[in-house]
C-alpha positions as CSV (number, residue, x, y, z in Angstrom):
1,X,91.9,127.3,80.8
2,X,89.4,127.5,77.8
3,X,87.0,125.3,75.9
4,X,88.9,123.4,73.7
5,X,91.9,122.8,76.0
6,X,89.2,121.5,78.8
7,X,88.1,119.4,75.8
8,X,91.3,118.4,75.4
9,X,92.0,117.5,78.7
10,X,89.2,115.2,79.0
11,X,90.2,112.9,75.9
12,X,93.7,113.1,77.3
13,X,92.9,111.8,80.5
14,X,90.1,108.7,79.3
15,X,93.3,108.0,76.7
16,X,96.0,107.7,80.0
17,X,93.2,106.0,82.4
18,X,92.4,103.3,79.3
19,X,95.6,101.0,80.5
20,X,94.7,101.3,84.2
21,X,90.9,100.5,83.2
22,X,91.8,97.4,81.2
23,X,94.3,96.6,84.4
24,X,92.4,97.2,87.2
25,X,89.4,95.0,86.0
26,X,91.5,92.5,85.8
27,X,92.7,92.8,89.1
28,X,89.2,93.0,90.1
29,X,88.5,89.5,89.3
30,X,91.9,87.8,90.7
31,X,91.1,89.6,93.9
32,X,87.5,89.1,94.3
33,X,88.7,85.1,94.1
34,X,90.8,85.6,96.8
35,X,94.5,85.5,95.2
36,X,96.2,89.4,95.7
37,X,97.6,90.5,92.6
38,X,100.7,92.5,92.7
39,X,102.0,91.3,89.5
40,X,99.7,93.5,87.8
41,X,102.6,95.4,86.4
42,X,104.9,92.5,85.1
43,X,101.4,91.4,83.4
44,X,100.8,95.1,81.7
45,X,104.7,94.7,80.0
46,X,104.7,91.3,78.8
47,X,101.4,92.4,76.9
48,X,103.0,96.0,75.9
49,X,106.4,94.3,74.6
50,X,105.1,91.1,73.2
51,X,101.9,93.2,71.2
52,X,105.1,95.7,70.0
53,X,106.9,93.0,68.6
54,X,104.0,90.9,67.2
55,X,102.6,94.0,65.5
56,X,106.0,94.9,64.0
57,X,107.1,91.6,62.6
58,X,103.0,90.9,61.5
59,X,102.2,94.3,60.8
60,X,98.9,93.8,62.6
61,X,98.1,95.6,65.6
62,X,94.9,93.3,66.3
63,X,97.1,90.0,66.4
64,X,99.5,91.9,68.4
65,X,97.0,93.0,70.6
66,X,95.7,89.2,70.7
67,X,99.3,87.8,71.5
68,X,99.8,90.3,74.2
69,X,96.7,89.1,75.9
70,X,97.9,85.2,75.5
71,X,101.2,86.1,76.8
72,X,99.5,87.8,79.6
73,X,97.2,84.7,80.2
74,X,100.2,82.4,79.9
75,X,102.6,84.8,82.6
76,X,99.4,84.8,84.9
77,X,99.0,81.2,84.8
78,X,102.4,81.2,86.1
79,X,101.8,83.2,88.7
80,X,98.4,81.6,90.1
81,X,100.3,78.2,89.7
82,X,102.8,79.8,92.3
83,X,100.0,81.1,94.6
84,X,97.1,78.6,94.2
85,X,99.2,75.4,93.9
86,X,102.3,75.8,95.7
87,X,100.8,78.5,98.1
88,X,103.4,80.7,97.2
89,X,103.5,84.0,99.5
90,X,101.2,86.3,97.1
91,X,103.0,89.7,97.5
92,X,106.1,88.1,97.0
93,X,105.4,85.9,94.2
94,X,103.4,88.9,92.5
95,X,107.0,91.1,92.7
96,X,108.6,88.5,91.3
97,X,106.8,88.6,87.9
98,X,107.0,92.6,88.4
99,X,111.3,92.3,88.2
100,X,111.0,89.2,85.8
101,X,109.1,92.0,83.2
102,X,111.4,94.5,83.7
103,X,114.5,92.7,82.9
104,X,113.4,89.9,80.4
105,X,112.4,92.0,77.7
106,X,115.4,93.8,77.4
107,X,117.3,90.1,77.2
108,X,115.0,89.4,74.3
109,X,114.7,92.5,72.3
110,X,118.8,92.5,73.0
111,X,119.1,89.1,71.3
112,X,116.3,89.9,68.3
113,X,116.9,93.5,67.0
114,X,120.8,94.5,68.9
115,X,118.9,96.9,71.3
116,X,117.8,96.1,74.6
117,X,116.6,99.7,75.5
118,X,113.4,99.7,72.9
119,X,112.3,97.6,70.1
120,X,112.0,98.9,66.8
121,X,109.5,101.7,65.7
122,X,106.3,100.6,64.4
123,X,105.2,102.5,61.5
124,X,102.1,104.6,62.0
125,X,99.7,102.3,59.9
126,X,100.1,99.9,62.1
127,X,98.9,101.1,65.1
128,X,95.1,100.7,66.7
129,X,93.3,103.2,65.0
130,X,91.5,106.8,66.8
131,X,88.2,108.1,66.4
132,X,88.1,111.9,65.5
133,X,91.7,111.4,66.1
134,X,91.4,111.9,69.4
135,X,90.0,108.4,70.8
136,X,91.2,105.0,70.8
137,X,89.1,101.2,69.7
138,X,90.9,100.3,72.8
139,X,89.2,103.6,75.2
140,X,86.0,102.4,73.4
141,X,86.5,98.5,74.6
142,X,87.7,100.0,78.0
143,X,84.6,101.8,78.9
144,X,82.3,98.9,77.4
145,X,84.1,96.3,79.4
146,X,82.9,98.2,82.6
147,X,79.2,97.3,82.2
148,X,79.7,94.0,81.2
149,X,82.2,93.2,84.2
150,X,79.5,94.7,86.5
151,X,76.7,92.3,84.7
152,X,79.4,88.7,85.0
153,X,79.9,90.0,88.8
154,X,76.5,90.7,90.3
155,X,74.1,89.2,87.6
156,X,75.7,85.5,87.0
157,X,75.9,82.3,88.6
158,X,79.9,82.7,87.8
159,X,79.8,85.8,89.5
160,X,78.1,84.7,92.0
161,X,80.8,82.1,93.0
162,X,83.8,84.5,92.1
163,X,82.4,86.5,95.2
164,X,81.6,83.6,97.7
165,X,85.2,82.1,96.7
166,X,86.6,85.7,97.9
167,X,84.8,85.7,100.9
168,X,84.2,82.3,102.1
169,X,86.4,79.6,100.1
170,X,85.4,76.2,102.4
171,X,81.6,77.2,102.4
172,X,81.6,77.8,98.6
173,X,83.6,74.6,98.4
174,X,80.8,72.9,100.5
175,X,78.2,74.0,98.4
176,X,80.2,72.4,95.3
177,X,81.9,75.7,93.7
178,X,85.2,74.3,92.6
179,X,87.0,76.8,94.6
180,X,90.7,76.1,92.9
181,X,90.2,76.3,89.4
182,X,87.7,79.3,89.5
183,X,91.0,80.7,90.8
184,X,92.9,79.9,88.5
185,X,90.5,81.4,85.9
186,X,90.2,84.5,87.5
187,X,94.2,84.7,87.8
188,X,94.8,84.4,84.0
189,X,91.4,86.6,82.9
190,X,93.2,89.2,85.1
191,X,96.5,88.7,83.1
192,X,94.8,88.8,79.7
193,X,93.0,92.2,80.7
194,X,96.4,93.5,82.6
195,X,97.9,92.6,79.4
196,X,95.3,94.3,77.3
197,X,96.1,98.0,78.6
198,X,99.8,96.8,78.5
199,X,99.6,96.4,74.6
200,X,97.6,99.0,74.7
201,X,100.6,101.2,76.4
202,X,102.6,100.2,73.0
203,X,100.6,99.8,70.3
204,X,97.8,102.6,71.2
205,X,99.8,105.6,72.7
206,X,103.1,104.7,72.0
207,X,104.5,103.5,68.9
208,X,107.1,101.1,69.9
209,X,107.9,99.2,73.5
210,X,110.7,100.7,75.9
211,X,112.1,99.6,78.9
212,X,109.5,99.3,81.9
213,X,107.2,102.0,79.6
214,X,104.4,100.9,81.9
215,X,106.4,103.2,84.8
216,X,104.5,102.4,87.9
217,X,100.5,102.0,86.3
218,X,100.0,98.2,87.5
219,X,100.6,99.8,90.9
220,X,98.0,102.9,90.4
221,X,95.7,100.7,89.1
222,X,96.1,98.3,91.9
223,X,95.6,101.3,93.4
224,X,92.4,102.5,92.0
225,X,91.1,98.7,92.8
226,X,91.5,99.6,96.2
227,X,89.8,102.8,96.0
228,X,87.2,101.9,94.4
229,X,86.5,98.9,96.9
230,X,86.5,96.3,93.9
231,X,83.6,97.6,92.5
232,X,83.7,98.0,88.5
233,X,81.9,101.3,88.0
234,X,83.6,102.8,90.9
235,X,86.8,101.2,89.1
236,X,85.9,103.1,86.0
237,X,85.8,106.4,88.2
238,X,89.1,106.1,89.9
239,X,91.0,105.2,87.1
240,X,89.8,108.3,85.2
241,X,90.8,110.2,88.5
242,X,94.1,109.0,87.9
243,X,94.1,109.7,84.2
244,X,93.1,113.1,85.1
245,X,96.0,113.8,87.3
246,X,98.6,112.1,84.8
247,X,96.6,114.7,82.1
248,X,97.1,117.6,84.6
249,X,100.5,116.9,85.2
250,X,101.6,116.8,81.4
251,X,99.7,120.8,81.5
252,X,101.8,121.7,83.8
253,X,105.0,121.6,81.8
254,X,104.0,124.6,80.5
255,X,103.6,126.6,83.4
256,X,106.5,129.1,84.3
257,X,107.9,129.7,87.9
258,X,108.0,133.9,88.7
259,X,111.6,133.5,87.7
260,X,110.6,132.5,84.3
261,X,111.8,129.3,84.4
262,X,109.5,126.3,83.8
263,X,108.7,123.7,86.8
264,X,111.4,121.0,87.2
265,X,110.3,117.9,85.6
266,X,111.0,115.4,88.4
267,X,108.6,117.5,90.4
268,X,105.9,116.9,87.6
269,X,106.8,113.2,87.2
270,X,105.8,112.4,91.0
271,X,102.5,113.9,91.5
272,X,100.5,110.9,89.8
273,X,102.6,108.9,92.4
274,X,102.1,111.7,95.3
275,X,98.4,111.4,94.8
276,X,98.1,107.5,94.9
277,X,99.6,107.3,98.2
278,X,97.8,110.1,99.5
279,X,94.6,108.8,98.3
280,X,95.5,105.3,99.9
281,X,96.9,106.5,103.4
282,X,93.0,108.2,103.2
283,X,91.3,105.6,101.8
284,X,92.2,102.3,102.6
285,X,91.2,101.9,106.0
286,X,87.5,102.5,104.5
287,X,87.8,100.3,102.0
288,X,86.8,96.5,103.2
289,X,88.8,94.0,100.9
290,X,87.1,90.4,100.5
291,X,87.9,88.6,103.8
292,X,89.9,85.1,101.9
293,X,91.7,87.6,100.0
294,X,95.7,86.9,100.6
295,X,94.7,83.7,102.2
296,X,95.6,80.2,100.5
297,X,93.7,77.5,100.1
298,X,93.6,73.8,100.3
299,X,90.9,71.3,100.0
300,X,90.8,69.0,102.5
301,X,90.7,65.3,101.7
């Protein structure tokens, strides 16, 4: 491999780890508060289809971006009130928005613009803009947001309580942290980041949203959360691992088997996916989640 396609590698894999960046920080401060968040997934497509549709109708890919986000807060509201409230089972609740996602978008781009598969094309103007047109305003944003997450979680009285809420809920509680809402915060910050590299997906790479285009990256970047022990630099790391294998993979459909013919696609396709479970089944058991994680809570009266 020479220079300039190594070079090209690298900005193709910080472009494919942006979304899972954006996602997995989000993740990073549902979990750290104690509420599992499997609905990473459903959160990335309601911000990729509704920041599509904004920025076509608008013709603004910064209010499209904006709307994804507030459709990801208001989906993740949703979802803590399910958890936090109601004490919905987590995982479950969390699929739940995951199938909502995939099939609700197609109902409403069917009944706006005849077409469930994809919504209409948005024309290249419109799109978030590159540097050296290689990098993204969102891949910029992405990588900035690490240092600041890593400041609001070890350097501030909110982050301060976001981890003793993970860890300890009724002596955070007792020392007067309002242990419920902070939840709920962290929930719908997690859906307006999720929702972030879900526009992102639509209105950054792509130029248009299709049907479940986010094809498994809420679950890598859950993923990389777990890997990189919910740590935001460590975050930053696995997700660029991950982008780095999707930017391998997309190499090697250009590689030729000794018959001549090139390497089936659908073997490809599932080495991102190969990878993740291999990295889990080696990782996981190293990795020491926050102890209230998964677990409900109710203050007692």
């Amino acid at each position: 491999m020479n220079e300039i396609s190594i070079f090209a590698l690298i900005f193709s894999a910080i472009r494919l780890a942006t979304p899972l960046i954006f996602a997995a920080l989000g993740g990073m401060f549902s979990e750290r508060s104690g509420v599992i968040n499997i609905a990473l997934e459903g959160l990335m497509l309601a911000g990729a289809f509704t920041g599509a549709v904004i920025t076509y109708e608008a013709g603004n890919p910064y209010l499209g971006l904006l709307a994804g986000m507030v459709a990801g807060a208001a989906l993740a509201f949703v979802y803590a009130i399910a958890c936090i409230k109601f004490q919905a089972d987590q995982v479950v609740s969390g699929m739940a928005i995951n199938f909502l996602m995939i099939g609700l978008p197609a109902v409403i781009s069917g009944a706006i613009y005849d077409s469930s598969g994809s919504t209409p094309q948005i024309d290249k103007v419109y799109l978030l803009p590159e540097f050296f047109n290689r990098l993204s305003l969102a891949s910029i944003l992405a990588f900035a947001l690490v240092p600041v997450c890593w400041y609001v979680l070890y350097k501030t009285p909110f982050g301060l309580r976001l981890r003793a809420t993970g860890e300890n809920p009724a002596a955070a509680d007792a020392a007067g942290v309002k242990v419920i809402k902070l939840r709920y915060f962290a929930v719908v910050l997690s859906g307006v980041l999720a929702a972030a590299g879900g526009a992102y997906l639509s209105i950054g790479q792509s130029s248009l949203f299709t049907r479940n285009m986010t094809a498994g990256r809420g679950y890598i970047a859950l993923a990389a959360l777990i890997l990189a022990k919910w740590r935001p630099v460590p975050v930053l790391l696995a997700c660029l691992f991950f982008g780095l294998t999707e930017a391998l993979t997309i190499q090697l459909g250009n590689i030729k088997l000794p018959s001549g013919e090139n390497v089936p696609i659908q073997f490809i396709q599932i080495i991102p996916y190969v990878l993740t479970i291999i990295v889990l089944a080696g990782f996981i058991g190293l990795s020491r989640a926050p102890k209230a994680l998964g677990v409900p809570y109710r203050k007692e009266k």
